[in-house]
N, C-alpha and C positions, 0 to 999 in steps of 0.2 A: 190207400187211405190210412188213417192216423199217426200219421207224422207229425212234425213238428210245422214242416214246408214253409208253405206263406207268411203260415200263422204265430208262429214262432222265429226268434233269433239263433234257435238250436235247434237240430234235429230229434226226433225223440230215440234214433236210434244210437245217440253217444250215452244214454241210461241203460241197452243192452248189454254190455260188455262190466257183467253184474260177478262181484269178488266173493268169496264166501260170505260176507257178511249183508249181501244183498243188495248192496249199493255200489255206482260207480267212482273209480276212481279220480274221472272228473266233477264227482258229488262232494268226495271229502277234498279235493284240493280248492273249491270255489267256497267250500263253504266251514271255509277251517280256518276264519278269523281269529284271533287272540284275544280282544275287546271289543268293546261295544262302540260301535257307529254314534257320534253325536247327532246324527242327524236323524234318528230311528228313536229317539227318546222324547216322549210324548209330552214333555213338560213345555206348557206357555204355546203347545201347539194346539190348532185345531185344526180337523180335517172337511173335506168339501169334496161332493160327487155331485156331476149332473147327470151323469149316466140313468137309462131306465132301468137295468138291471145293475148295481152295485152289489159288491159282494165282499163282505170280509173273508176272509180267510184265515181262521187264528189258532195256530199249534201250538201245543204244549214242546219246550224245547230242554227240559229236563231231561236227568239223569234219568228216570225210570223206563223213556220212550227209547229207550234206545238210539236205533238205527233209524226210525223213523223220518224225522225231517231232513235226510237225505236221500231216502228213497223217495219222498215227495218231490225231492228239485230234479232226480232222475225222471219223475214221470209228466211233472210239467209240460213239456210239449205236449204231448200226446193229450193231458187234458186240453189244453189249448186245440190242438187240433179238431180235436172229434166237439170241443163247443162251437167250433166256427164251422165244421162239415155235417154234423145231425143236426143243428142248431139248436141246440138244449137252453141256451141263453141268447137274448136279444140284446145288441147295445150292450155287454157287460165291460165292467171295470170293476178291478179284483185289489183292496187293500190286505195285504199280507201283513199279520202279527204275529209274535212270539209270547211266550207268555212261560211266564217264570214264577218264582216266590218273593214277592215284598219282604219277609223275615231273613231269608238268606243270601238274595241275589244283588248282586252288581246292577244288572240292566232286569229287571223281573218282569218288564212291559216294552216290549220295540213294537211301533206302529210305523207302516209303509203308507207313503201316499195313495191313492185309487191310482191307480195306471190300467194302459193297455194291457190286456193279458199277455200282449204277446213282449211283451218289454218286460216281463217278470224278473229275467233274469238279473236287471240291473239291481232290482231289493231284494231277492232272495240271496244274492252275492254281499251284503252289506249286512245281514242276519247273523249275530253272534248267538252262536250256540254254545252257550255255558255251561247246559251239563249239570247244575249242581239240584237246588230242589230244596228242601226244607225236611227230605224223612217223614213229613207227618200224613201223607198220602192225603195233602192239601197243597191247592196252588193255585195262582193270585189267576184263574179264571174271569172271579167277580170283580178286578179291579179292571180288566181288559175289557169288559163288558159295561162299564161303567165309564170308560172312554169315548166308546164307539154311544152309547145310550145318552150322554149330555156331549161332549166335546167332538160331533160328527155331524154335519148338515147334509142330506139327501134332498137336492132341489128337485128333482122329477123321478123318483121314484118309483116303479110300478111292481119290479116284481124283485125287492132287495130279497140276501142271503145271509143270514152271519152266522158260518159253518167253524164249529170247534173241530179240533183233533184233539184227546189227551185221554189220559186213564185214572187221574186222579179227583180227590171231591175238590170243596170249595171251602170257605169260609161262610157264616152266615153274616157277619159285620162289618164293613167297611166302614175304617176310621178317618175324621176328617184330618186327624194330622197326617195320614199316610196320605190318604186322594190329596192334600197340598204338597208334599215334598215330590210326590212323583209328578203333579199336571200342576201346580201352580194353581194360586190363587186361595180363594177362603171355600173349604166344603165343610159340610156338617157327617155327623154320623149317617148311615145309612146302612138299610137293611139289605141283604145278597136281591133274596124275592122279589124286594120293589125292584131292585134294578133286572133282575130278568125278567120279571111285568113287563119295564119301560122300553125293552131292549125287543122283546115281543109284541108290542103296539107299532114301535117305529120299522121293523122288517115285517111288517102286515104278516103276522106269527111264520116266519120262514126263519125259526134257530134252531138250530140242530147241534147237538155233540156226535162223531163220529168217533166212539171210547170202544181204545185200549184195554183188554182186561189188564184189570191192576191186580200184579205178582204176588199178593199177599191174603191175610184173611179179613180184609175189609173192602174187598168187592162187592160185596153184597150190600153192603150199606152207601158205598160211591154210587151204587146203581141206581139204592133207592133213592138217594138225596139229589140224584140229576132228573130221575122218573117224575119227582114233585118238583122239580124247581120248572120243566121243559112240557110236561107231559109223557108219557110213556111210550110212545109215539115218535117223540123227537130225536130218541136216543136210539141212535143207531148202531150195531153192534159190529166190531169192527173184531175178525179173528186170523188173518195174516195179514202183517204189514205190507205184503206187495197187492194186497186186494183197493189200497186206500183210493187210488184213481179210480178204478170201479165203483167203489161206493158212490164216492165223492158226483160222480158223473151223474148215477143214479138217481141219485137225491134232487141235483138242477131239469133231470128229465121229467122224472113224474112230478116233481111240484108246478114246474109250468106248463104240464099236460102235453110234451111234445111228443112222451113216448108212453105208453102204458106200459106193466111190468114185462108182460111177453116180451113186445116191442124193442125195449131196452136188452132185454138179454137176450135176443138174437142180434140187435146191433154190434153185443158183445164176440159174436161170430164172422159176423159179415162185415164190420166197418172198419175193423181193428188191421192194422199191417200186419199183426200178429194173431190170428183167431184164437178166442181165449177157449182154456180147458174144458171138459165138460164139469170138472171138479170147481171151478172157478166161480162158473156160470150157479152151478148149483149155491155155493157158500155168500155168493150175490143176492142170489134169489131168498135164501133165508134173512139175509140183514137188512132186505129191502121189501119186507113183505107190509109191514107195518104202514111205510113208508106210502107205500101206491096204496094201501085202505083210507089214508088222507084224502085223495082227491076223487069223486065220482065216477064209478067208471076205471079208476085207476090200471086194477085188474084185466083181466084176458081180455081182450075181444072191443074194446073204444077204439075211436078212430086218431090216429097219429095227428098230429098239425105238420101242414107241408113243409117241406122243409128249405131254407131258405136261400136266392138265388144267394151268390158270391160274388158280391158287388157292392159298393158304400161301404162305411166306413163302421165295421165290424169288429176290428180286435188294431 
């Protein structure tokens, strides 16, 4: 179990063969563009999902994440996998973003179409990773969120996701001259709040940041300003980068009630091709604790949702 197999165009076991730096070497050769994709640049586009489950998917691909967005394309199968064999999600399609600095960056926003999960790899392979960042331990978060929030149509709907990675804050104001040069067309000013409001109405409240401590002395204050933008609740705390597929997993289990938190982290044992740590398991269990007090029952002892045959059209 958790492979990449059916459900993936990779296997998850080509992200094992992990270099000192934690990622594989077929991580930094797919995804070690030199510019940006024209066709990942959100301007005059708009996006559309019929899927029930839609899901962004939007990391921070600055200089401060490191290694990160390559250990995510290392662990993509495997999330793929284990969504299509525990069935943590039903019907999902996954839009992959990047998310950069407006003040600094070349490409500051790449938006992937909704695809198969299992066809990931054809945009995460097209995702320029720039690396640069702005220094002000801000990042154009709220302008990627203000994409998917007016210029994203979800026709059926039932159980969306729009899941951050990143460890930096936000801006409080989006300007309309910048929302025109980056998406086209006439916008007005606009406050961060309203657009995480509107971003929170349209994913029937399923947003979540899964944050990076940020290397500095204004962790504390990134904390607080996602705690009030999201809830306290939503911010999930993310403390090794190779834990990110577990979280991530996490997070789609208990909010569509398939697994409760036991549940989940004994799946962490038994479904995995790899049974994870008992140290894993634990650092899981702390960043997901929050997370399973969201839904009823979340905790010990509620009854799992069966899980689904493997058959139609899934991933």
């Amino acid at each position: 179990m958790g492979g990449g197999g059916s459900y993936y165009d990779r296997d998850v076991q080509d992200g094992y063969n992990r270099g000192t730096d934690g990622f594989s070497q077929d991580a930094a050769e797919k995804m070690g563009r030199r510019a940006a994709d024209p066709g990942l640049l959100p301007k005059d586009r708009r996006l559309e999902c019929a899927a029930k489950c839609p899901v962004v998917y939007a990391f921070d691909v600055t200089g401060s994440m490191g290694n990160l967005p390559r250990i995510i394309y290392d662990k993509m199968p495997m999330i793929a996998g284990q969504i299509a064999e525990c069935g943590y999600l039903r019907d999902p399609e996954l839009s992959l973003a990047a998310i950069g600095d407006i003040l600094s960056d070349q490409a500051p926003i790449q938006v992937a179409e909704f695809s198969l999960i299992r066809k990931l790899d054809d945009w995460l392979q097209r995702i320029w990773l720039e690396g640069n960042g702005g220094g002000q331990a801000q990042e154009s978060y709220e302008y990627t969120a203000y994409y998917y929030a007016r210029m994203c149509d979800l026709k059926n709907a039932d159980a969306p996701f729009f899941m951050i990675t990143g460890d930096e804050g936000f801006r409080d104001t989006l300007y309309g001259s910048d929302l025109s040069r980056h998406f086209g067309g006439k916008h007005q000013n606009t406050e961060a709040q309203d657009i995480w409001d509107e971003l929170k109405q349209k994913f029937k409240g399923n947003v979540f940041i899964i944050r990076r401590p940020y290397q500095s002395g204004d962790n504390d204050k990134i904390q607080a300003q996602w705690e009030k933008a999201l809830g306290k609740d939503y911010v999930v705390p993310l403390t090794s980068d190779q834990a990110i597929a577990d979280i991530t997993l996490g997070v789609f289990a208990l909010m569509t009630g398939s697994r409760t938190l036991d549940e989940y982290l004994d799946d962490l044992k038994t479904k995995r091709a790899v049974a994870q740590s008992d140290e894993r398991v634990a650092e899981v269990r702390t960043a997901l604790a929050r997370v399973a007090a969201l839904k009823p029952g979340g905790g010990a002892g509620s009854p799992a949702a069966p899980e689904p045959k493997k058959k139609g059209r899934v991933f």
